[in-house]
C-alpha positions as CSV (number, residue, x, y, z in Angstrom):
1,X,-40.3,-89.3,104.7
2,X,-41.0,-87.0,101.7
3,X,-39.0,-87.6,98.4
4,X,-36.7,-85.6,96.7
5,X,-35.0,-86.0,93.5
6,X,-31.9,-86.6,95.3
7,X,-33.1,-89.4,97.1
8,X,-30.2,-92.4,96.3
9,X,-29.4,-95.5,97.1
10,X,-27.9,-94.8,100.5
11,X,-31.5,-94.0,101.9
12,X,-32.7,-97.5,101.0
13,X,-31.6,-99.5,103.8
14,X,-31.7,-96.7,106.9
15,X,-28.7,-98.1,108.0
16,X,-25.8,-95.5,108.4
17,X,-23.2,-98.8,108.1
18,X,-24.3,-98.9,104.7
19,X,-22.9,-95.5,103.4
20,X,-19.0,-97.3,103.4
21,X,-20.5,-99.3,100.5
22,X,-22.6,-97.7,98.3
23,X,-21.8,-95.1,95.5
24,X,-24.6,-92.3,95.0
25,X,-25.2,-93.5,91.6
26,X,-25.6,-97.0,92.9
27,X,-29.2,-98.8,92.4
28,X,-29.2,-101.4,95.4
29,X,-32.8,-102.7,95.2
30,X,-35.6,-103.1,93.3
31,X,-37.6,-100.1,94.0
32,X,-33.7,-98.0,94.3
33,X,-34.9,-96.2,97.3
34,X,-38.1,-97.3,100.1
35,X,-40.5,-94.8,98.7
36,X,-40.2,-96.6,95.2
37,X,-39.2,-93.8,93.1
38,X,-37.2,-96.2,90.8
39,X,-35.8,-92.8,89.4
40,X,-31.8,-92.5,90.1
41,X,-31.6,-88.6,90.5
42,X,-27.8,-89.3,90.9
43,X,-27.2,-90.6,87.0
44,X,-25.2,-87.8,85.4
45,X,-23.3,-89.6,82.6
46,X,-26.2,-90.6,80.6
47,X,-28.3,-87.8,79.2
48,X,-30.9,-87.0,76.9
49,X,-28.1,-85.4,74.5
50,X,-25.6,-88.5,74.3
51,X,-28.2,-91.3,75.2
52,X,-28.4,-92.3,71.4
53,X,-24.6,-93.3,71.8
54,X,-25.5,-96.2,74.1
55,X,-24.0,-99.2,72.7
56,X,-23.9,-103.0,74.1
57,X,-21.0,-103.5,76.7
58,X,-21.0,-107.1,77.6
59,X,-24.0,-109.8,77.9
60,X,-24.7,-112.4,80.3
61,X,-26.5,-116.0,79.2
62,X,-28.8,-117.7,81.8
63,X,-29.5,-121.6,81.8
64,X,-31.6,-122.4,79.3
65,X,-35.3,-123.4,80.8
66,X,-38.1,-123.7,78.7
67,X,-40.9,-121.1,79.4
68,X,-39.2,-119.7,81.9
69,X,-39.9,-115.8,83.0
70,X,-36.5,-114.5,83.8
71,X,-37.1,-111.6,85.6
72,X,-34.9,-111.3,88.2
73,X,-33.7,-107.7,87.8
74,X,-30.4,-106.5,89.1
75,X,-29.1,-105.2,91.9
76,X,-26.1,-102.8,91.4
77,X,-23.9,-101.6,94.5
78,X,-20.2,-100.7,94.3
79,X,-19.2,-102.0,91.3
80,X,-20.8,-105.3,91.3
81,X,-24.3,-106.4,90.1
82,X,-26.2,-109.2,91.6
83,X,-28.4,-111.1,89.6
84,X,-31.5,-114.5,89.9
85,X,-31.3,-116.9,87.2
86,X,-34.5,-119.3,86.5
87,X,-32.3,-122.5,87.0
88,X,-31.8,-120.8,90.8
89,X,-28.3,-119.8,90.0
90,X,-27.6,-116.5,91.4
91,X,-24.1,-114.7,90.5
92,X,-22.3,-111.5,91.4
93,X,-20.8,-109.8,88.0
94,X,-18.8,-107.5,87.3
95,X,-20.8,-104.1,86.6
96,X,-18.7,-103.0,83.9
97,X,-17.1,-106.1,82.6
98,X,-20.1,-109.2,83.7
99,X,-16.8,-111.3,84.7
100,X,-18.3,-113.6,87.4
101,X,-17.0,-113.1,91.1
102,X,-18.9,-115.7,92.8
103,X,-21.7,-118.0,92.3
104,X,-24.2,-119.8,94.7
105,X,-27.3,-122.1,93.5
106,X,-30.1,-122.3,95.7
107,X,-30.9,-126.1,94.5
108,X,-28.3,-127.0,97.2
109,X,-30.7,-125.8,99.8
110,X,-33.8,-126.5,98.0
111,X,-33.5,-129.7,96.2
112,X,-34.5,-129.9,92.6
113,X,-36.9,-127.1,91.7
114,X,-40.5,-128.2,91.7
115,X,-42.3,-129.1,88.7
116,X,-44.1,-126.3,86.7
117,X,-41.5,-123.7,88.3
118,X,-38.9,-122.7,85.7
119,X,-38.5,-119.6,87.4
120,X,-36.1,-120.2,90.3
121,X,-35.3,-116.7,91.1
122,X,-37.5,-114.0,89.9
123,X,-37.5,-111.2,92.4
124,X,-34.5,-109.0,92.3
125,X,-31.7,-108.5,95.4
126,X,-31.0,-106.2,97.7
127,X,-28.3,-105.2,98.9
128,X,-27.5,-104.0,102.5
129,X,-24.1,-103.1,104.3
130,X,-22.4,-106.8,103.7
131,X,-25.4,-108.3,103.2
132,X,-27.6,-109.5,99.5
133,X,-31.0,-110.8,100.2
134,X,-33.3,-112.4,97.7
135,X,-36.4,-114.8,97.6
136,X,-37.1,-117.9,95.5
137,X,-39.7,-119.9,93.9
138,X,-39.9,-122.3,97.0
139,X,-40.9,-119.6,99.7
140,X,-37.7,-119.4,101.1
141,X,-35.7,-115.8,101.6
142,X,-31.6,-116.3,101.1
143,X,-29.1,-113.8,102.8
144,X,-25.5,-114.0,101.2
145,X,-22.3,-112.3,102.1
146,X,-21.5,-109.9,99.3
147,X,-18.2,-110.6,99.0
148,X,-18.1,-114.1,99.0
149,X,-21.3,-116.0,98.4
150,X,-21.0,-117.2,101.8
151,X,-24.7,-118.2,103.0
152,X,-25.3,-116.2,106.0
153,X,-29.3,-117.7,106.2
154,X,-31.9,-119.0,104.2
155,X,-35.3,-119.1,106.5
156,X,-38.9,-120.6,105.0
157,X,-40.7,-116.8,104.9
158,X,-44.0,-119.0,103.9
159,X,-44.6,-122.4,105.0
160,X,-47.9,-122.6,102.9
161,X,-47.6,-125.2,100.0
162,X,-46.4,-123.6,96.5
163,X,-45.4,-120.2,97.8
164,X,-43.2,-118.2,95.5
165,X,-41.8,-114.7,95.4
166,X,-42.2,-112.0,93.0
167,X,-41.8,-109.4,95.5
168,X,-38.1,-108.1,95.9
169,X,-36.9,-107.4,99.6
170,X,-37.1,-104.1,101.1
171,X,-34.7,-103.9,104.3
172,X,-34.8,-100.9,106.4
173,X,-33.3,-100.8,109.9
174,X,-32.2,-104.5,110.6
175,X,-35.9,-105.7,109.2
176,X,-36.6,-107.5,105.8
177,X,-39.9,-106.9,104.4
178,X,-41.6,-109.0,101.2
179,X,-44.7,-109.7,99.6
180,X,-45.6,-113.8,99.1
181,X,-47.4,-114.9,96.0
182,X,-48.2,-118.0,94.4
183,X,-48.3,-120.9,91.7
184,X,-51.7,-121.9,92.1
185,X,-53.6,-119.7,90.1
186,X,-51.0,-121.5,87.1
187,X,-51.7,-124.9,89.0
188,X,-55.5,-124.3,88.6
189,X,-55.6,-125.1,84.6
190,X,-55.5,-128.7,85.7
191,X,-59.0,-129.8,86.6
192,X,-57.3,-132.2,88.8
193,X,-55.5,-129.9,91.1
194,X,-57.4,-129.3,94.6
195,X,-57.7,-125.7,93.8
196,X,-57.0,-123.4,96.2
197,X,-55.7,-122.9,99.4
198,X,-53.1,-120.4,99.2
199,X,-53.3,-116.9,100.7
200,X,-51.1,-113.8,100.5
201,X,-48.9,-112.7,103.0
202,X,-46.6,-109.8,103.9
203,X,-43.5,-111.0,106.0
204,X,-41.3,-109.2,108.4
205,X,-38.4,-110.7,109.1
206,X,-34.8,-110.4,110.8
207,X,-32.4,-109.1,108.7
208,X,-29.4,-110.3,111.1
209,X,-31.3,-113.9,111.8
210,X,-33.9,-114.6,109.3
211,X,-36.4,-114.9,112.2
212,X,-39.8,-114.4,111.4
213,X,-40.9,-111.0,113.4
214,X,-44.4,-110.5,111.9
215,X,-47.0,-112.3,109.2
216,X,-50.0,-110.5,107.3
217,X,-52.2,-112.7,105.9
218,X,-54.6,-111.1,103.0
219,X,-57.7,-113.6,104.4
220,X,-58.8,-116.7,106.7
221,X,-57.3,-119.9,106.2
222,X,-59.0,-121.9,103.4
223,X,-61.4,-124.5,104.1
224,X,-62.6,-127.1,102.1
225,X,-66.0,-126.5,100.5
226,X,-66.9,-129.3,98.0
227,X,-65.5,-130.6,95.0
228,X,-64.8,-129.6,91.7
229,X,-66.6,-131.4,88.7
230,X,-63.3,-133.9,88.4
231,X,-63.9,-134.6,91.9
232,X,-60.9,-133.0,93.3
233,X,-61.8,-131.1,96.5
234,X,-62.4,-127.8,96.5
235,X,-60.6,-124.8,98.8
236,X,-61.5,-121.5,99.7
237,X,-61.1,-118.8,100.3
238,X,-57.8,-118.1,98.7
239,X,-55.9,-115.5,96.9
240,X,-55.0,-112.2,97.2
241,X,-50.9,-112.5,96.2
242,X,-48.5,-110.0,97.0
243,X,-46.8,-110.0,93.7
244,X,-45.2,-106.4,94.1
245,X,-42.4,-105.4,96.3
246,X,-43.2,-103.4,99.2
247,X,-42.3,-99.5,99.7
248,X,-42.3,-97.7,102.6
249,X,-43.1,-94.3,104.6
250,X,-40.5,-94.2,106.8
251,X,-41.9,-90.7,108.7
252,X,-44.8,-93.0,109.7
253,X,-43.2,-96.2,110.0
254,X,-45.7,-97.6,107.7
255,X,-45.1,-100.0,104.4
256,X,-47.5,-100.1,101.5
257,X,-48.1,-103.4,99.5
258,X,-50.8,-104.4,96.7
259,X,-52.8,-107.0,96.2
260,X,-54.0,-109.9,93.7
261,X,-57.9,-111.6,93.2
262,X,-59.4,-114.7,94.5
263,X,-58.3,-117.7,93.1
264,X,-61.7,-119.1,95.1
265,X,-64.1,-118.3,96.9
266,X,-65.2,-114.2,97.0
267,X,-63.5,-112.5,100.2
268,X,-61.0,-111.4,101.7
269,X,-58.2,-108.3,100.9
270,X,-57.6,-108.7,97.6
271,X,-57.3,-106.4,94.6
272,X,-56.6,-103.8,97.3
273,X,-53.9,-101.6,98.5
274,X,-53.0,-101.8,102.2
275,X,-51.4,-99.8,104.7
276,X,-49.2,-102.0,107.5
277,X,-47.5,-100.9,110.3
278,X,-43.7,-101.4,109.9
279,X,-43.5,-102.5,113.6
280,X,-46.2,-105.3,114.2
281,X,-47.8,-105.9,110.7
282,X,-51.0,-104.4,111.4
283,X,-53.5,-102.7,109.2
284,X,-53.4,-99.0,109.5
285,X,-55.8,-99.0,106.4
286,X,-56.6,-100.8,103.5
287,X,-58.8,-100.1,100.3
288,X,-60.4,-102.6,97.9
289,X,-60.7,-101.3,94.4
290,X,-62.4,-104.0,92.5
291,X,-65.2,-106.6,93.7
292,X,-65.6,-109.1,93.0
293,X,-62.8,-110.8,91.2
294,X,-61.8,-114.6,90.8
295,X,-59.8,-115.8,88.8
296,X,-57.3,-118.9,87.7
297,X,-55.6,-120.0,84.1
298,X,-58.3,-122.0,83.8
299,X,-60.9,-118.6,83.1
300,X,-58.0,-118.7,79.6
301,X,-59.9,-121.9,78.4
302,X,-62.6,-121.8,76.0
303,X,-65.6,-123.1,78.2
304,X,-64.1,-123.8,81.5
305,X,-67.3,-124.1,83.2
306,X,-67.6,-124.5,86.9
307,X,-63.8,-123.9,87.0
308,X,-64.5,-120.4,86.1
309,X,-67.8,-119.3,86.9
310,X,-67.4,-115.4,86.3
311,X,-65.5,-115.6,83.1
312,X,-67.0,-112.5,81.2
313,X,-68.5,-111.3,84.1
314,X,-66.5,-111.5,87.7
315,X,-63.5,-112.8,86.3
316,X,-61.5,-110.3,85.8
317,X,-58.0,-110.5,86.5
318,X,-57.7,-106.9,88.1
319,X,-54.8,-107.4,90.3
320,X,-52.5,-105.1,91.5
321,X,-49.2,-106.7,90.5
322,X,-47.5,-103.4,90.5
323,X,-45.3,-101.5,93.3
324,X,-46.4,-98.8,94.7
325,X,-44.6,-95.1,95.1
326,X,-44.5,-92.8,98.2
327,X,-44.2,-89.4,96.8
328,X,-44.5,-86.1,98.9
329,X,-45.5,-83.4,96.8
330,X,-46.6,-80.2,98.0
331,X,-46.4,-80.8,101.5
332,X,-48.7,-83.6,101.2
333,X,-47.9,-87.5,101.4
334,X,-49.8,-90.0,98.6
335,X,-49.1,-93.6,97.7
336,X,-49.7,-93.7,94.1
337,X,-49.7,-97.0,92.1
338,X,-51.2,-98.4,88.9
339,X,-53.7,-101.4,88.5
340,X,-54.3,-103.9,85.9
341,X,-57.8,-102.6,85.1
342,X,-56.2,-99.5,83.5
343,X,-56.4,-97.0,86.6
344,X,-53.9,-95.6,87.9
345,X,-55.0,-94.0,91.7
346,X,-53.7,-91.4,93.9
347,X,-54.3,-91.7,98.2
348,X,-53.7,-90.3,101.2
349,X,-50.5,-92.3,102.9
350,X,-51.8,-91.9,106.6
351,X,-55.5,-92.2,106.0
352,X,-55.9,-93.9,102.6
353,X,-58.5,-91.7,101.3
354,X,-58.7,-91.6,97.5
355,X,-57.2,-88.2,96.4
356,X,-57.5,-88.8,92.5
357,X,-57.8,-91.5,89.8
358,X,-57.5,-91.7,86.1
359,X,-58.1,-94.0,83.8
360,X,-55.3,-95.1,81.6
361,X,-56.9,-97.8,79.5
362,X,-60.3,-98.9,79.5
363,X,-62.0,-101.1,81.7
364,X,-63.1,-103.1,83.0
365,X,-61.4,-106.5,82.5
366,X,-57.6,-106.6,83.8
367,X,-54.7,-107.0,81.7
368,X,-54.7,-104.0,80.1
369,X,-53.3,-101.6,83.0
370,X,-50.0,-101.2,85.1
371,X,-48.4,-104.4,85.6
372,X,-45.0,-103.9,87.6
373,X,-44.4,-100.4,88.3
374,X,-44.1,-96.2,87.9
375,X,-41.5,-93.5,88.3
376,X,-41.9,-90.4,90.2
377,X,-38.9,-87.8,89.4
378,X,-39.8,-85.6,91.8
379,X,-42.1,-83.3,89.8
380,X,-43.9,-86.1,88.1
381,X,-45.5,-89.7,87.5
382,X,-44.8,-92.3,84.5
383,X,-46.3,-95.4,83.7
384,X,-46.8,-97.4,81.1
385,X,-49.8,-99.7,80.1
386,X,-50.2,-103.6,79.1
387,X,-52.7,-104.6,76.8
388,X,-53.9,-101.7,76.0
389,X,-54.5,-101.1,72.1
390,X,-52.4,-99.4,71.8
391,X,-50.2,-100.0,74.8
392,X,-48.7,-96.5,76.3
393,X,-46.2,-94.5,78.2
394,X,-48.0,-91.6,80.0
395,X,-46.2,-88.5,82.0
396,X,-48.9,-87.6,85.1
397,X,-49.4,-84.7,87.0
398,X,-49.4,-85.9,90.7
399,X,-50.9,-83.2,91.9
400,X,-54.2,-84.6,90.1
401,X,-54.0,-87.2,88.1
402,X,-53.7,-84.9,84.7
403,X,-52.0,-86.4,81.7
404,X,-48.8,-84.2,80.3
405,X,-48.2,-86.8,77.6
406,X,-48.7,-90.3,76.3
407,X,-46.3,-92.0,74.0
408,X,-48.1,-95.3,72.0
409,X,-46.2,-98.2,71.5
410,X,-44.5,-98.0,68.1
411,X,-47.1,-99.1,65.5
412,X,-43.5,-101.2,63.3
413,X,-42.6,-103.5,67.0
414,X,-44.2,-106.7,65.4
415,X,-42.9,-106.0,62.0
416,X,-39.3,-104.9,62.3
417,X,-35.6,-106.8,64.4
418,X,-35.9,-110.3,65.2
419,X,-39.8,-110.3,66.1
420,X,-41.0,-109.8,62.3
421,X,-40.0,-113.5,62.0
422,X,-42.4,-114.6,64.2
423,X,-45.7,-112.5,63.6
424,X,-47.7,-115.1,65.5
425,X,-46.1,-114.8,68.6
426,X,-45.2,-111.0,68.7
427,X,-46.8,-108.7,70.6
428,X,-46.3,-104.7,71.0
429,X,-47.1,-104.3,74.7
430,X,-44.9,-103.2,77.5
431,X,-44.3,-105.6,79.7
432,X,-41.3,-104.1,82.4
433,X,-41.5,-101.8,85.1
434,X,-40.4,-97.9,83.9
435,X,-37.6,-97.0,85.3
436,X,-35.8,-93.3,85.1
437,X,-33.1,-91.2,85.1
438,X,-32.5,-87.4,84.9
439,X,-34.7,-86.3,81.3
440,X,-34.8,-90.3,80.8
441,X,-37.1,-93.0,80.9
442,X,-36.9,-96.5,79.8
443,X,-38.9,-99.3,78.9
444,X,-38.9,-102.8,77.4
445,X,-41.4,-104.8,75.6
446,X,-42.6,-108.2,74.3
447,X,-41.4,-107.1,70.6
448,X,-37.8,-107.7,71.6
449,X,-37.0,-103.7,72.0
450,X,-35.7,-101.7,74.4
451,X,-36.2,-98.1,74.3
452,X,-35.4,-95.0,76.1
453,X,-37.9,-91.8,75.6
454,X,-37.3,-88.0,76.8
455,X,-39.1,-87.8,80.0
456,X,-39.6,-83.9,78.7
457,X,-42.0,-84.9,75.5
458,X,-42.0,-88.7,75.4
459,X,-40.4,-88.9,72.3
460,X,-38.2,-92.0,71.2
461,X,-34.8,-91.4,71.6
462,X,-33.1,-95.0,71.8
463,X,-34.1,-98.5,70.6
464,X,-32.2,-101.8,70.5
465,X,-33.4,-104.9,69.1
466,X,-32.5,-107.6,71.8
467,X,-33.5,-111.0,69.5
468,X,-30.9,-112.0,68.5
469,X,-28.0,-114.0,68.9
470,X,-25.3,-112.9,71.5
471,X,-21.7,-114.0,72.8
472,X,-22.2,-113.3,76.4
473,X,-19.2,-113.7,78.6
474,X,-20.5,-116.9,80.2
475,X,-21.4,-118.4,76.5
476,X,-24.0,-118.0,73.8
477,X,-27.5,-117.4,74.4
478,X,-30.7,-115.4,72.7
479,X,-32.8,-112.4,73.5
480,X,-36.3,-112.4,73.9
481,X,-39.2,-110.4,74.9
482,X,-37.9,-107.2,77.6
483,X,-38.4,-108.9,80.8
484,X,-41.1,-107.8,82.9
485,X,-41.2,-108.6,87.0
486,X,-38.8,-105.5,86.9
487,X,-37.3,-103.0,84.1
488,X,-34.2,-101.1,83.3
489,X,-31.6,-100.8,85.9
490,X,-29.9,-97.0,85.8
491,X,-26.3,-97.2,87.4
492,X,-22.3,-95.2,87.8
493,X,-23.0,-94.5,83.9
494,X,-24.6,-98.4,82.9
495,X,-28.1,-99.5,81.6
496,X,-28.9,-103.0,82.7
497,X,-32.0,-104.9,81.2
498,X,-33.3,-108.1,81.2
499,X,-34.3,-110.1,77.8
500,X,-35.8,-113.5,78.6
501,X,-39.4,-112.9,78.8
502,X,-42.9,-113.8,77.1
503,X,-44.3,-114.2,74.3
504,X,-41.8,-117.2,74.0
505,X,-40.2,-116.7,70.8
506,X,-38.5,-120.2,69.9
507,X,-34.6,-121.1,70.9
508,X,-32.2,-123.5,72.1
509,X,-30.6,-120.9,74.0
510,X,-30.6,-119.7,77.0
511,X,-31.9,-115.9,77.4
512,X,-30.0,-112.7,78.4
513,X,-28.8,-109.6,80.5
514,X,-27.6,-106.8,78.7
515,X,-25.6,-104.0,79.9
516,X,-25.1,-101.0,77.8
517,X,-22.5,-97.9,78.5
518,X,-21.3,-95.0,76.6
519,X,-18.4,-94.6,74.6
């Protein structure tokens, strides 16, 4: 199915039931349509011309958990938004107001959230007909009426030990479709831990039922293969997380994921992008872009030894934690996505062949690239970098991989608003998702601002400082970083964005959403 700049939110379920519900400025789901454009074509209160005149609406305070990576972005359909918290609360607000309507905690399915998880709910919803779906940090996938918070199902997606999602639900035609990662990679710091057995998976499931209908694994089981110098046994091979949400070509019936590294071991699909059939979950094709590539938390350590074997060579972190976009340009069908090694690639949708690349930071350890996800507005392709020094929004021609613009990271993000208190811990990268608008795009980052540039020219048109102290309508709580794991949320005339990321700047506090309007 090609894209247009009119694709909205009433394409993102393919289910004609859902047009009663959803407005055309709506953003229903992570990726706002299947193709991942995460560019609402239907925004026409916010411009490039008033867009300075945004101004905080109402705030909402999450529970306060240390460390915790809220980054559950929003779901907005029909005047109400539908938000994760990292204590597993998950709440339908009032778009314009953030008045609560309902609440529902997933603890009361789950049990107490395991240790070394403060991050309950960190995918984002989607919402479908009467339905809003989300995943957890336990594996499990949750449909709730809309309405009411009524629990319609919760099903195990993953049975495998210390499953987690990242990935946000994609539900086309009665089917529910999400990516499985992982704690273990975290997990493997402690030399202890029998590290690793987990492996990624792509789930189909029921949307109606919550029935399991298909499973991709990215390799073989794990097996063990010795011990690690503490003694602990030793698993592989294991890896290859689905941390992105999936998109979808719905001509060909054919979803598109990405994939993380090893955590052990050497094989397997990882640090590739794969092709799966909608219908049965098989591999239509699959490319992997970097080999080899293992990696844990315990490669961060100064001389981790046999716990990281490649660090400075094979250990490179070069994931692809971003969503992908299905764009038709030209007649012609790529998947495009970015990778944490700095490229950015270009392929075929039905055959995977590589139509272009381009390097947008250099090589080659990860880190420094893509790390959620792009915009395509129809004409062209925005991204914005990590790590890089500096990190930077770029505006690509799809139609080869040429840059229009780049805009660097403000060289004052460390030394200006609430993060020039804290010059140890601040760092100038973007850390969200891009999202868009028409002649908009936005962008958070771990200095604690949130800022909107001219898609025309990339020049800075918008900037709020979000650490600080806030009166949200639940209570008090304290901006941080711009949350990564998703980015700005574009809806019926709102901005929503997410504060409560790292570095960890320090507070008693729980962290934020903010939603900003016009006048």
């Amino acid at each position: 199915m090609g894209i247009t700049a009119a694709s909205g939110p009433t394409a993102a379920s393919g289910d004609s039931d859902s047009k009663k519900h959803w407005r055309s400025s709506d953003w229903p789901t992570w990726q706002l349509n299947p193709q991942g454009t995460r560019y609402n074509a239907d925004e026409r209160r916010i411009r490039p011309h008033n867009v300075d005149e945004l101004e905080l609406k109402w705030s909402h305070t999450f529970a306060h958990v240390p460390y915790a990576r809220v980054g559950s972005q929003p779901a907005v359909a029909d005047g109400v938004l539908y938000v994760g918290g990292p204590d597993g609360e998950f709440a339908a607000l009032d778009a314009k107001t953030g008045e609560a309507r309902w609440t529902y905690n997933i603890t009361e399915v789950t049990g107490p959230l395991p240790d070394g998880s403060p991050n309950g709910i960190r995918d984002g919803a989607a919402v479908v007909g009467d339905t809003v779906y989300f995943g957890d940090s336990t594996g499990r996938v949750f449909a709730l009426d809309r309405e009411t918070g009524e629990e319609v199902w919760v099903h195990r997606a993953s049975e495998q030990a210390n499953s987690a999602m990242t990935s946000s639900p994609l539900v086309i035609g009665g089917r529910l479709y999400i990516g499985v990662s992982t704690l273990e990679a975290g997990l493997a710091g402690d030399p202890e831990y029998p590290c690793c057995r987990h492996r990624g998976q792509v789930v189909a499931l029921d949307a109606d039922t919550g029935e399991r209908i298909w499973s991709y694994y990215t390799m073989r089981p794990a097996e063990a293969v010795g011990t690690w110098p503490s003694g602990a046994t030793k698993y592989a091979p294991s890896g290859g997380s689905v941390w992105g949400s999936p998109v979808a070509d719905l001509k060909t019936r054919t979803i598109f994921v990405g994939t993380g590294q090893n955590t052990t071991g050497s094989e397997g699909d990882i640090n590739s992008v794969v092709a799966l059939s909608m219908d049965t979950g098989k591999v239509r094709w699959k490319n992997r872009m970097t080999f080899p590539d293992t990696y844990t938390t315990a490669c961060e350590q100064e001389n981790p030894g046999a716990y990281c074997p490649g660090k400075g060579t094979t250990a490179l972190d070069a994931d692809f934690g971003a969503s992908a976009n299905v764009i038709k340009f030209r007649g012609r069908t790529l998947v495009t996505i970015g990778q944490k090694n700095g490229m950015y690639y270009a392929f075929d949708a039905r055959t995977g062949r590589l139509v272009w690349d381009v390097e947008l930071a250099p090589g080659p350890h990860g880190g420094v690239g893509v790390q959620w996800g792009s915009v395509f507005d129809g004409r062209y392709l925005y991204a914005a970098t990590w790590y890089e020094e500096p990190s930077t929004i770029y505006k690509i021609d799809p139609r080869n991989g040429r840059i229009v613009w780049e805009s660097p990271h403000p060289e004052d993000g460390c030394s200006t608003g609430g993060a020039a208190a804290h010059p140890e811990l601040c760092m100038p990268i973007y850390t969200a998702a891009v999202s868009g608008s028409p002649g908009l795009i936005y962008e958070g980052s771990a200095d604690g601002k949130f800022r909107i540039f001219s898609s025309r020219t990339g020049e800075q048109l918008f900037e709020f400082d979000a650490i600080r102290d806030f009166q949200s309508v639940n209570g008090p709580g304290r901006g941080s970083a711009l949350s990564g794991n998703g980015g700005a949320v574009i809806a019926d005339g709102m901005v929503y964005v997410m504060a409560g990321y790292y570095p960890f700047y320090p507070t008693d506090k729980g962290t934020v959403l903010l939603a900003f309007g016009l006048e």
